[in-house]
N, C-alpha and C positions, 0 to 999 in steps of 0.2 A: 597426843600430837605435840611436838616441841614447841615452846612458846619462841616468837622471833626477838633477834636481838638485837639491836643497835642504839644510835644517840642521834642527836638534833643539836648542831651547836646554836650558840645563842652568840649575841655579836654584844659590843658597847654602847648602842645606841639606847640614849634614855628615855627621847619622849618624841612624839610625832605630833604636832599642830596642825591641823586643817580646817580650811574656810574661814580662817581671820586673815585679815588685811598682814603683808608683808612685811610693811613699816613696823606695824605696833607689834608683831610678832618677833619681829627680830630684838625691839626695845627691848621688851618685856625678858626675853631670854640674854640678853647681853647683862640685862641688873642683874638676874638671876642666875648667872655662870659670874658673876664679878671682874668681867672682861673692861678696860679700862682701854684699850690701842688696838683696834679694831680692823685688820685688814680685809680690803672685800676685793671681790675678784669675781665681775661683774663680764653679764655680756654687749658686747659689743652694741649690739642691737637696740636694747636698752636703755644704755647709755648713750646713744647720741638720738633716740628717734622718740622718747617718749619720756616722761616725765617721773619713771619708776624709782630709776635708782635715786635722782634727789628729795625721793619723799625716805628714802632709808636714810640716806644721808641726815637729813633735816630730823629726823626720829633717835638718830643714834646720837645726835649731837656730835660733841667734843671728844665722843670714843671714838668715832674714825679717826684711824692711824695712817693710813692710807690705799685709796684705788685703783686696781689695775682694770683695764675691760681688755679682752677679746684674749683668744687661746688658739690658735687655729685647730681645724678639725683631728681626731685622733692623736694630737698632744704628743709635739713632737718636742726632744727632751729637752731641747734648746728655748724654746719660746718658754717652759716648766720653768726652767732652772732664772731664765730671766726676771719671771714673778716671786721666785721664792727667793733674789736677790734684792727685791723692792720690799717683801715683807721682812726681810733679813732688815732692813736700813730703817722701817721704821720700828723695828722693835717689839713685832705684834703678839700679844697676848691670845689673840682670838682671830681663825679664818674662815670668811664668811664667802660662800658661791652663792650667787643669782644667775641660772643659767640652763645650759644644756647640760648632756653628758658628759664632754669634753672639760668641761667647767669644774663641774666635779669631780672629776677625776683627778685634775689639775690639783683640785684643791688636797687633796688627799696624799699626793708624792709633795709636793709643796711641804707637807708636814714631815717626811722623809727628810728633802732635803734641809733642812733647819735644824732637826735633830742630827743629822751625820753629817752636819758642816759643807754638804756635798756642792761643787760649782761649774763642773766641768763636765759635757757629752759624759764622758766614761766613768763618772764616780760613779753613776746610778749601778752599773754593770752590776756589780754584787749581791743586788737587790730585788731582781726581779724571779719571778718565778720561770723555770726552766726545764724540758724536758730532756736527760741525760741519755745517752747512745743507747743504754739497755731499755730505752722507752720508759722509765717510770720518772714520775712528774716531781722535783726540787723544789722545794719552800724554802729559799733560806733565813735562817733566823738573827731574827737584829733586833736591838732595843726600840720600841714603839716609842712613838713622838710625845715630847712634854706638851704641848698646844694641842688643841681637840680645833675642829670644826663644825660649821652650821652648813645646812646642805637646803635651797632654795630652788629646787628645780621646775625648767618651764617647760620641759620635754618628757616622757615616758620612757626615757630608757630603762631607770630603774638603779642608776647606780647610785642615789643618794641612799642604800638602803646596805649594799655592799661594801666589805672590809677591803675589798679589791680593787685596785684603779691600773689605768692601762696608759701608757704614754708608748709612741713611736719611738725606735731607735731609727734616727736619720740615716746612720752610716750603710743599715742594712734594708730599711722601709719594712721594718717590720713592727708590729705592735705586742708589748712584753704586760704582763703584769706584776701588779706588787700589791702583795699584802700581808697586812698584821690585823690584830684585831682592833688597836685605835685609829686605826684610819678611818672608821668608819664613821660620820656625822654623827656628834654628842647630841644632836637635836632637829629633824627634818622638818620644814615649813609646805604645807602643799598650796595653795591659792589658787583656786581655779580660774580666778579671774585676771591674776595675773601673768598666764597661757596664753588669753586670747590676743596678745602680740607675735605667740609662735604660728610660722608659716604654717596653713594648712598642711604641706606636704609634710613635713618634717614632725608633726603631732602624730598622723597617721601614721607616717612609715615607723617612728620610734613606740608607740601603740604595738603595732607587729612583734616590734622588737621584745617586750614584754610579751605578748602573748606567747612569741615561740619562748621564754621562759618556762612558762606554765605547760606547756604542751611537750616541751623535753623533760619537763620533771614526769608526765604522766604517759611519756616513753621509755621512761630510764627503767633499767631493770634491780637499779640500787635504791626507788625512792621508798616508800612510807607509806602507811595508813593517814599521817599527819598530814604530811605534805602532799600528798594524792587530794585528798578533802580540801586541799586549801587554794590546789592548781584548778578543780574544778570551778572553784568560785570566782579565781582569778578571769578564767574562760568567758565565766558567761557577765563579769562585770564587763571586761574588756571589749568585748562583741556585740553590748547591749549599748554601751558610755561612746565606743567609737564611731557605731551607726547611727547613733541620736547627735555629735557634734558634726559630722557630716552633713548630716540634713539641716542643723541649725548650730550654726557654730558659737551664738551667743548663750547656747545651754550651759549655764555652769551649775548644776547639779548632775550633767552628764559629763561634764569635763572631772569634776570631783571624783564621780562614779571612776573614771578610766584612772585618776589619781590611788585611787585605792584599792583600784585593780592592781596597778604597778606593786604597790607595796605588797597585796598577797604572793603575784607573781615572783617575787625577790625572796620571800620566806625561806622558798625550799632552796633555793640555791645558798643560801647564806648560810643553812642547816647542816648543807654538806650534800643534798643530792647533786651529783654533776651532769652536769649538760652533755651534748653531744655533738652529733658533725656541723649539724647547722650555724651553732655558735663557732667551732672551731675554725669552719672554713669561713663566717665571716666575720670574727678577728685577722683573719690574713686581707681579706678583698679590702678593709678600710686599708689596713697601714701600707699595703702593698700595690693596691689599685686607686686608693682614693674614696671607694665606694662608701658614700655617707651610712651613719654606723645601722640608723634604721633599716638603710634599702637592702642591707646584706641579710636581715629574718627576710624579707618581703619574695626576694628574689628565692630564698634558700630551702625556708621549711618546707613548703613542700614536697621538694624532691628529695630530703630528707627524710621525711615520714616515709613515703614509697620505696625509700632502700631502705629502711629500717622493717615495713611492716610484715618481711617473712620471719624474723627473728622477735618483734614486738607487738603483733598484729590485736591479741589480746588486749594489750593495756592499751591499745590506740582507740579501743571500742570507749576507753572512757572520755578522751578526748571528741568523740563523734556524740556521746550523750550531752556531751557539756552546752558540745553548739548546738545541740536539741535535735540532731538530727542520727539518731543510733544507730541506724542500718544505713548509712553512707559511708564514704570512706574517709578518713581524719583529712588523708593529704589532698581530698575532691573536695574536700568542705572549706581547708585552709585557703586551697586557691580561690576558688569560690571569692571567701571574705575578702581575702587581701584586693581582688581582684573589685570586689565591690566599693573599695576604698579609694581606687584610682591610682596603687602602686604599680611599679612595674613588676615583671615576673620573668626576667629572663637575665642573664648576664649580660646578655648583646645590649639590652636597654639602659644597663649601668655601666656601658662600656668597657666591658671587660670581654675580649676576642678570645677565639682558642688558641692563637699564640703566646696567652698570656697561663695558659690553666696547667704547663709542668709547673711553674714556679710556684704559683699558688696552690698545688697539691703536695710539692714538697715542703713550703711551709706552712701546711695544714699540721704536717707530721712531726712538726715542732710545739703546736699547742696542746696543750695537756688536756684540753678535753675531746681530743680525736678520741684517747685514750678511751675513753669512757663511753662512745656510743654503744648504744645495744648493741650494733651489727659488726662484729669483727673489723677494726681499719687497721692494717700490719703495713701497711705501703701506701707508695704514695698511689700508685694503679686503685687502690681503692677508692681514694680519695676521686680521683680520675672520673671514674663510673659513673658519682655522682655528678662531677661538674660536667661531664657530656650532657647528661640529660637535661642541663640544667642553660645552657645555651641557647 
């Protein structure tokens, strides 16, 4: 029998801290990267409602270079370009996120733009990754950024783990991505305790967000023995970590639990398995309808798994053992969960109408990971099939 053959990439990220306080953990790595002007780029929330970010402040001392808070949601290229003209002025050595996904993300073209001089809506244009008329997915190549970042996340998305970050193009309301491999956090801080300021809704639905990572990795028909083994554990962290902060939201060894779920959940995507429609179609529903980045898995997997399970039905069996339940169906278990979460499940509920679903099927078929679902997407009528049922 042939042995199988493929690779796992590996990213630049060096070390992951969890369950130390924010402050000293950022201290302690700012000595130990010899970052001296320290720009942070903080959330909103944060910064005016609780007393976090000046215990960093007060930790870093005289290395803070300077603070920005707030990114509006899906990172539109203008509000980018405006922080990476503050960290431009103070000179900064070192970019530090306390935040959501948006945050990070931010942080990461932030580093883009500083290396390519970039100031303007359309410098970024060259940079993003893009899918060409013959359908195959553009990387373009550019020189990775002199400055690294720290990645402090208080949501589940999961990008402080990813070489990839995503910023709206305003002109068009769509959301692009960009990556190299130093964009990705020199050092991830996780704090469980510093979550329990994030809205319930927004831990939850970004929680999903991660799960359907794990659950399109053990859909895909490109993943891994590796990465299969590490989506399962993802599964039953994230399922176990999200029902125990639910019921008590002061658990932070369940908050931790959902933390480290996130990061197994990122493994296989960072490795190179590719995701599928449900990510693909909601990278469109955020930049294009607004739909906050979580409620697009909440609303999506799903009806996802159920177009995918005539073509993937097998590997969806491991997805159904993970949630413990083997003889059900992945996409009756998913609703199920999400549904026990108190998300919504319907596009009507994240107000998105069906006079809205040609546009957002045809720029489904702009994201590179249409490409990649198990189940054939050639059109946008594909695309279509799914968002009907999905209203």
């Amino acid at each position: 029998m042939a042995v199988v053959t493929g690779e796992v990439i590996c990213t630049a990220l060096e070390r992951v801290l969890y369950g130390k306080p924010t402050a000293e953990a950022l201290a302690d790595e700012a000595r130990r990267l010899g970052a001296q002007r320290v720009f942070l780029l903080v959330s909103s929330t944060l910064n005016e409602h609780t007393d976090e970010i000046d215990r960093i402040r007060a930790a870093l001392g005289d290395r803070v270079a300077g603070v920005h808070h707030g990114i509006p949601p899906h990172g539109p290229r203008t509000a980018i370009l405006q922080a990476a003209e503050q960290a431009r002025a103070c000179n900064a050595d070192l970019v530090v996120t306390v935040g959501g996904g948006t945050l990070t993300d931010a942080g990461k073209i932030i580093l883009i733009c500083l290396k390519h001089g970039l100031r303007e809506h359309d410098d970024l244009e060259p940079y993003h990754v893009y899918v060409n008329e013959q359908g195959a997915v553009i990387k373009p190549e550019f020189e990775g950024p002199d400055l690294r970042m720290i990645a402090v996340p208080t949501t589940l998305s999961g990008g402080e783990f990813n070489p990839l970050g995503g910023a709206t193009d305003e002109t068009r309301k769509l959301k692009q991505g960009y990556e190299h491999r130093l964009l990705v956090p020199v050092s991830v801080v996780l704090d469980p305790a510093l979550t329990v300021h994030t809205p319930e809704w927004l831990w939850h639905s970004t929680g999903v967000r991660s799960l359907d990572h794990a659950m399109e990795t053990l859909g895909s028909l490109q993943s891994n023995d590796y990465c299969d083994g590490i989506a399962e554990s993802a599964i039953r962290l994230l399922t176990d970590g999200l029902s125990r902060v639910k019921r008590d939201p002061a658990d932070l060894e369940a908050r931790l639990r959902c933390q480290i779920g996130v990061w197994q959940s990122m493994i296989p995507v960072v490795a190179g398995v590719p995701m599928g429609a449900s990510h693909a179609i909601g990278h469109v529903l955020g930049g294009t309808r607004d739909v906050p980045h979580g409620y697009t898995s909440c609303v999506m997997a799903p009806f996802v798994l159920r177009f995918n399970a005539p073509v993937n039905g097998v590997r969806q069996q491991r997805i159904s053992a993970a949630f413990g339940q083997p003889d059900r169906s992945a996409a009756e278990l998913a609703d199920e969960f999400i549904r026990s979460l108190g998300m919504p499940r319907s596009l009507g509920e994240v107000g998105v109408s069906e006079h809205d679903l040609p546009l957002v099927a045809e720029y489904t078929m702009e994201d590179f990971w249409a490409r990649t679902n198990p189940r054939t997407i050639a059109t946008p009528d594909d695309v279509m099939e799914i968002l009907r049922t999905a209203l």
